[in-house]
C-alpha positions in Angstrom: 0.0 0.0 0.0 1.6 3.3 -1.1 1.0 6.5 0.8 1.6 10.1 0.2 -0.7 12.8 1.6 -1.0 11.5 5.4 1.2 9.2 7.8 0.1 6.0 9.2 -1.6 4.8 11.1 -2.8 8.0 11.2 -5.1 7.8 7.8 -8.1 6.4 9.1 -9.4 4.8 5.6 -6.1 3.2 4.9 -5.6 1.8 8.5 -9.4 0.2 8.3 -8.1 -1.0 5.0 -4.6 -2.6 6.1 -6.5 -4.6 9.1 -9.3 -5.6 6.7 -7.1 -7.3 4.5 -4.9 -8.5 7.5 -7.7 -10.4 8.3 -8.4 -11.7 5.0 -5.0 -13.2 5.0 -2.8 -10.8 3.3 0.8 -9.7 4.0 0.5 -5.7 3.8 3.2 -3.7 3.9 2.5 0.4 4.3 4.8 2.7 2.2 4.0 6.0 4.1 5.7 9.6 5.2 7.1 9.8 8.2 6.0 11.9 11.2 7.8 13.5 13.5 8.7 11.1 16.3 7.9 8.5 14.4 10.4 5.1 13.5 11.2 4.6 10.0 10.5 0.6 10.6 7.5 -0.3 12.6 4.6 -2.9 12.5 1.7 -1.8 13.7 -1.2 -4.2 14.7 0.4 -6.8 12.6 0.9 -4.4 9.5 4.8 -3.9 8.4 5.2 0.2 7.8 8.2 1.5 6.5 8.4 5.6 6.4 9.7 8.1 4.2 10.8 11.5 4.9 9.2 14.3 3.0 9.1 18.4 3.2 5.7 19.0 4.7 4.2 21.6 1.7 3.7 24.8 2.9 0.7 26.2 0.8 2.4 27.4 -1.8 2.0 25.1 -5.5 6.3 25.2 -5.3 6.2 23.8 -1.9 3.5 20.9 -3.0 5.7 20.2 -6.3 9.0 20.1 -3.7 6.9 17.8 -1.9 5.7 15.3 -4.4 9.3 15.2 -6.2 11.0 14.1 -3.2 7.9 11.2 -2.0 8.2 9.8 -5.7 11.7 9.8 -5.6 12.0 8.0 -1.9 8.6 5.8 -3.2 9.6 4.1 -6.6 13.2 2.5 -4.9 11.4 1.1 -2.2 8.3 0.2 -4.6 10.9 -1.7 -6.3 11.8 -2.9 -3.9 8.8 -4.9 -2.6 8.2 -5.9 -5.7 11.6 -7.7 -5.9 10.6 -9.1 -2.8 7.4 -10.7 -4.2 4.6 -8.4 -3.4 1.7 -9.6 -5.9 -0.5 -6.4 -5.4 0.6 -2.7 -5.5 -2.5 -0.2 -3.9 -1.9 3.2 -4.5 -4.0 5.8 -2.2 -4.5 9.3 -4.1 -3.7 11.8 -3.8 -2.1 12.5 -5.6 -2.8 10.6 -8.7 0.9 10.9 -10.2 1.6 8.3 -8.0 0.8 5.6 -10.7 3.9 5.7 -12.1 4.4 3.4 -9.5 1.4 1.2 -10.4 3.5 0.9 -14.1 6.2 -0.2 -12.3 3.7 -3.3 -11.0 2.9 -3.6 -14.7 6.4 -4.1 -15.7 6.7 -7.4 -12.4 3.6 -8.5 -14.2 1.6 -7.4 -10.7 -1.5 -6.5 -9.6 -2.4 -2.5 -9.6 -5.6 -0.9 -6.8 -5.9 2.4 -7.7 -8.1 3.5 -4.4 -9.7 6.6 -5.1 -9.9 9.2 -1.7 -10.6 12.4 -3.1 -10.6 14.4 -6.7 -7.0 15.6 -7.3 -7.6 18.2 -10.2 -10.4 19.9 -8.8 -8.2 20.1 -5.5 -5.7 21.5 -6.6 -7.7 23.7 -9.1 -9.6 25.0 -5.9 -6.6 25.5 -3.8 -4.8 27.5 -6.8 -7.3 28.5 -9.5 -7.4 27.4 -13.0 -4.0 26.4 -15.3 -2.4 24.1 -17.6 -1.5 22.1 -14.2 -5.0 20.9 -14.0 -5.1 19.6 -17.2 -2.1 17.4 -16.8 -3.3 16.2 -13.6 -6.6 15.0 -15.0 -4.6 13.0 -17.6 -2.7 11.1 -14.5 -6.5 10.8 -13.0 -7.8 9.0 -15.7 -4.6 7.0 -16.4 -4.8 6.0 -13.0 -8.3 4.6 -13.9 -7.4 2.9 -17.0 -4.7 1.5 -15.9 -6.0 -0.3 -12.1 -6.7 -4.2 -12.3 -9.1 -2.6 -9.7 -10.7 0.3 -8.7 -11.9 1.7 -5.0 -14.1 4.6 -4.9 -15.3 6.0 -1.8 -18.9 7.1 -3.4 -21.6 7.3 -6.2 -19.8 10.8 -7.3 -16.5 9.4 -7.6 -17.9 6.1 -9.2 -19.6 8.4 -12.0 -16.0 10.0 -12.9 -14.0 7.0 -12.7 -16.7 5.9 -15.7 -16.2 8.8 -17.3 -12.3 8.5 -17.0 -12.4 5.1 -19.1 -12.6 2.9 -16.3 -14.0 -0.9 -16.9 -17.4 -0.2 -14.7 -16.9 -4.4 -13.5 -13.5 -3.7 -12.0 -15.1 -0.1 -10.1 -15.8 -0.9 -6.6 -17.7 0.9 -4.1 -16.0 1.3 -0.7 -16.8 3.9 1.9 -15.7 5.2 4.5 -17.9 4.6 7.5 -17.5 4.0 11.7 -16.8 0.8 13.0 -19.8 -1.1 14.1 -18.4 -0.9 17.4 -18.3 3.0 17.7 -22.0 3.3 17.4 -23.3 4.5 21.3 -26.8 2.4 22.2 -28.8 6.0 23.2 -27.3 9.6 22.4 -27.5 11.0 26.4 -27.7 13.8 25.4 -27.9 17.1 27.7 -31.3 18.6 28.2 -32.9 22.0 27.9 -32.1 24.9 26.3 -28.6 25.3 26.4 -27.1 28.7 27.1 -22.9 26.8 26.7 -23.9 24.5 23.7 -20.6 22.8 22.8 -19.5 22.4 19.3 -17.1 20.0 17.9 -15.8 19.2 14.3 -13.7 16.6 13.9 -11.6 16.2 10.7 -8.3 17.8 8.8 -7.5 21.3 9.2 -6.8 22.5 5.4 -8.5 25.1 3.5 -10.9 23.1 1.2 -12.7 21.9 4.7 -13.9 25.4 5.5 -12.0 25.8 9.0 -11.7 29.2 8.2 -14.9 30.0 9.0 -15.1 28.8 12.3 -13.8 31.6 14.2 -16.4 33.6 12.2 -19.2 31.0 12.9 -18.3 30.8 16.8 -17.9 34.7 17.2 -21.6 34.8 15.7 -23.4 32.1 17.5 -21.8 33.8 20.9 -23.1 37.6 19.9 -26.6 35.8 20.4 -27.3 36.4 24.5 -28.9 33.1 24.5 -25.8 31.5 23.6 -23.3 33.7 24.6 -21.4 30.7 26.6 -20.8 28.7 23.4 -17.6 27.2 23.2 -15.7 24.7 20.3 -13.7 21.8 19.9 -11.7 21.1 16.7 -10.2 17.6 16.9 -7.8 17.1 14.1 -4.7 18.6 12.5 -3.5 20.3 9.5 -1.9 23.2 7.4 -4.3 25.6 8.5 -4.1 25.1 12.3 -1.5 28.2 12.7 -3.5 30.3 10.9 -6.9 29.1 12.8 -5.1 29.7 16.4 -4.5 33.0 15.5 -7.7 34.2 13.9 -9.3 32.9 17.3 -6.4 34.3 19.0 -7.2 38.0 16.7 -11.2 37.8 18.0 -10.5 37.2 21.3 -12.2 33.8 21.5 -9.0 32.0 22.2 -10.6 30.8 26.1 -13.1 29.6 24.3 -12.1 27.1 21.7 -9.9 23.8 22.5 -7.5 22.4 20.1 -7.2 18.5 20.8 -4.5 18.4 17.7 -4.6 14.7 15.9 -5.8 12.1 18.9 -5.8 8.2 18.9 -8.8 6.7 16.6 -10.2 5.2 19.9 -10.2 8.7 22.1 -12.4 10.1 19.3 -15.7 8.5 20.5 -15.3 10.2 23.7 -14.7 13.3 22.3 -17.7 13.0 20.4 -19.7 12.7 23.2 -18.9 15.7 25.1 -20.0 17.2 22.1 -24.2 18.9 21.7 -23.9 19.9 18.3 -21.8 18.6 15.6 -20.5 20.5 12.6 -19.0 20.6 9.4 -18.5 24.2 7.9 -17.0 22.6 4.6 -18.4 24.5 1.5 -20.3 23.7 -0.7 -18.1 23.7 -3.9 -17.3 21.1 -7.4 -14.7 19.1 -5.0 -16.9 18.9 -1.6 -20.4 17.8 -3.4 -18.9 14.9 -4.7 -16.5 14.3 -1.6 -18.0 11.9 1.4 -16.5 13.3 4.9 -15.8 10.7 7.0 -16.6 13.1 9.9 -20.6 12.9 9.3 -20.5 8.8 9.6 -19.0 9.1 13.2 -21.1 12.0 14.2 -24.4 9.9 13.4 -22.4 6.7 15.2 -22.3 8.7 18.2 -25.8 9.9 18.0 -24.7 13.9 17.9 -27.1 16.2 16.1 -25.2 17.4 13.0 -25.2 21.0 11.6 -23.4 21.1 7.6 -23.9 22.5 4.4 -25.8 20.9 1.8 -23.7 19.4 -0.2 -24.7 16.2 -2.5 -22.4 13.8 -0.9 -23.0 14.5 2.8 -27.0 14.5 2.0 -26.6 10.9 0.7 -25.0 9.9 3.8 -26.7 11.7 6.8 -30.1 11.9 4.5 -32.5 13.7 7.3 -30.3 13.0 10.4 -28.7 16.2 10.1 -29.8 19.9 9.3 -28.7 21.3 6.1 -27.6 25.3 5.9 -28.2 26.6 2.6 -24.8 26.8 0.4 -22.5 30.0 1.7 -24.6 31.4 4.0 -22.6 31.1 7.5 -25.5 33.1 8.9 -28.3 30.2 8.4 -25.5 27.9 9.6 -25.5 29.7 12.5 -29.4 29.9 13.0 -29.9 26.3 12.8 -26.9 26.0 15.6 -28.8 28.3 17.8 -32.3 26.6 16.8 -31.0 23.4 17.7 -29.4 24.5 20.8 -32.7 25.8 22.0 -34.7 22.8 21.5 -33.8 19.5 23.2 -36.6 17.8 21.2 -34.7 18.8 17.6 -31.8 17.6 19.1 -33.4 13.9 20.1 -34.9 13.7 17.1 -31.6 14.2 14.7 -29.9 11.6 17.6 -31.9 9.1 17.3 -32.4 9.3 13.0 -28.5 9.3 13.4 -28.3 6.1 15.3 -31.0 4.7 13.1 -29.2 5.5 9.6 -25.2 4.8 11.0 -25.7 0.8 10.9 -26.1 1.2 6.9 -23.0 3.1 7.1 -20.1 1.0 9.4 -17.1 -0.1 7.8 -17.7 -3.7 8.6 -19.9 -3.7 5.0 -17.1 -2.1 2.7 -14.4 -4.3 4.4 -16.1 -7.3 3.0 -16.5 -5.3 -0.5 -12.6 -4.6 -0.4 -12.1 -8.7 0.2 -14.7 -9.4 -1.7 -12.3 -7.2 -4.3 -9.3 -9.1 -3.6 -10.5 -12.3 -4.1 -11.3 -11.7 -7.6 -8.2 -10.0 -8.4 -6.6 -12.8 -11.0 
């Protein structure tokens, strides 16, 4: 399994994933960048992970180029190298999608290529820097990456749709999601009662730009200029490029005492994170990338039988359906009503718990682990 945009076991799809196919009876071996602290060998719950050290790209499209020059150039030896060794199957995680020059490299051993589809490179990084000719080359690796895959993993109906478009055989597409473990969904929400005057937010998730964090300060600073919920208070659990900037826009309003920063946290801590929580969010905007992007965030808010506040984008609709309330698209002001609405009705917020808890069994990961095996098995 080849990794470039986040460490490991830190990537929650890809360590789901690894154990999956553990299970199954596979020998996986992790190619992934290496955090600080960190071991450059390690085996993790049974899963051999050997790190790479990359510059961490700092927003600029130089600094993601530096970045991706020196993962390739670290990641084709030691693909090589495992391939020498007699791996049969070479799964490459996007983004970004240049990485399937490694999956020719499989072609050349006569292997087995899984192009696993997370998230839509060329409208990310057209989003992140505006249209150019660089967009156009990387939709050319995207649906290479397609062609090319004995098999490929899509994480939703969206992404399926444009990996038919890209040329791909629509037998060898297979949908798997990303979704809580059975285990994480709570029997009852126990949720506080009454109308809550300290309602306390959470959003779980990366820290980058395309996820909207930068409206948070904005969208706390609002909710607390209400005198009915002027003790409202936020936790962000997660990590990312934008955290500097996010402290210190908090830090700029004066809401620093008000917000908690839990930085990345153990997979198992999150549940109990989630349920100090009263009101879930996700301020991600509605945009080409996010409508067709499923956040793994709304799966464990429903698991955990939080009422969920977003935007209404496609992709989180399909998921959450009517367990969550849907702000209309870039309008932080409605986001914030239906915070404050909810907030002040501890009926509302039942209701949205208990359609969560009803709708996250058709979501756990335990179903798209057997579609991934189910995807092995037939690879020939």
């Amino acid at each position: 399994m080849v990794l470039e945009n986040a460490g490991y076991p830190e990537d929650t799809r890809v360590r789901k994933e690894a154990l999956a196919l553990l299970e199954a009876g596979h020998r996986v071996t992790v190619l992934a960048p290496r955090l600080p602290g960190q071991p450059a060998r390690d085996v993790v719950d049974g899963v051999a992970v050997r790190r790479y050290r990359v510059p961490v790209a700092a927003g600029s499209a130089g600094s993601y180029l530096r970045e991706y020059l020196v993962a390739h150039a670290q990641l084709l030896p030691r693909v090589l190298g495992e391939l020498l060794r007699g791996a049969h199957v070479v799964h490459v995680h996007n983004p970004p999608d240049t990485l399937v020059v490694l999956g020719l490299a499989a072609r050349v051993f006569g292997r087995k290529v899984v192009y696993d589809h997370h998230d839509l490179f060329p409208e990310l990084f057209e989003l992140k820097f505006g249209p150019n000719r660089v967009v156009g080359v990387l939709r050319g690796f995207q649906r290479l990456s397609f062609r090319l895959a004995d098999a490929v993993i899509v994480t939703n109906e969206s992404q399926r749709s444009v990996a038919h478009e890209s040329g791909a055989d629509p037998a060898r597409v297979a949908l798997v999601r990303n979704g809580p473990s059975r285990a994480t969904i709570v029997q009852g929400g126990c949720l506080r009662d009454g109308d809550l005057g300290d309602p306390q937010l959470l959003f779980l998730g990366a820290l980058e730009s395309q996820d909207g964090v930068d409206a948070l300060p904005d969208l706390l600073e609002r909710l607390r200029s209400l005198p009915s919920r002027s003790s409202a208070r936020l936790t962000i659990v997660g990590d990312g490029a934008a955290r500097p900037a996010l402290v210190q826009a908090f830090a700029d309003r004066g809401l620093e005492p008000y917000v908690r920063f839990t930085g990345h946290v153990p997979g198992a801590d999150v549940p109990a994170l989630l349920a100090e929580a009263d009101i879930c969010i996700d301020p991600a905007p509605c945009n080409t990338l996010n409508h067709r992007s499923t956040m793994i965030k709304i799966g464990e808010y429903l698991a955990a039988g939080r009422p969920v506040v977003a935007f209404e984008l496609d992709e989180t609709r399909q998921t959450a359906g009517e367990a969550a309330w849907y702000a209309r698209c870039a309008d932080l002001g409605h986001f914030v009503e239906l915070i404050d609405r909810l907030a002040g009705s501890p009926e509302k917020r039942s209701q949205l718990s208990l359609l969560g808890l009803a709708r996250a069994p058709e979501l756990t990961w335990e179903r798209s682990a057997d579609v991934l095996r189910r995807v092995y098995s037939e690879l020939r």
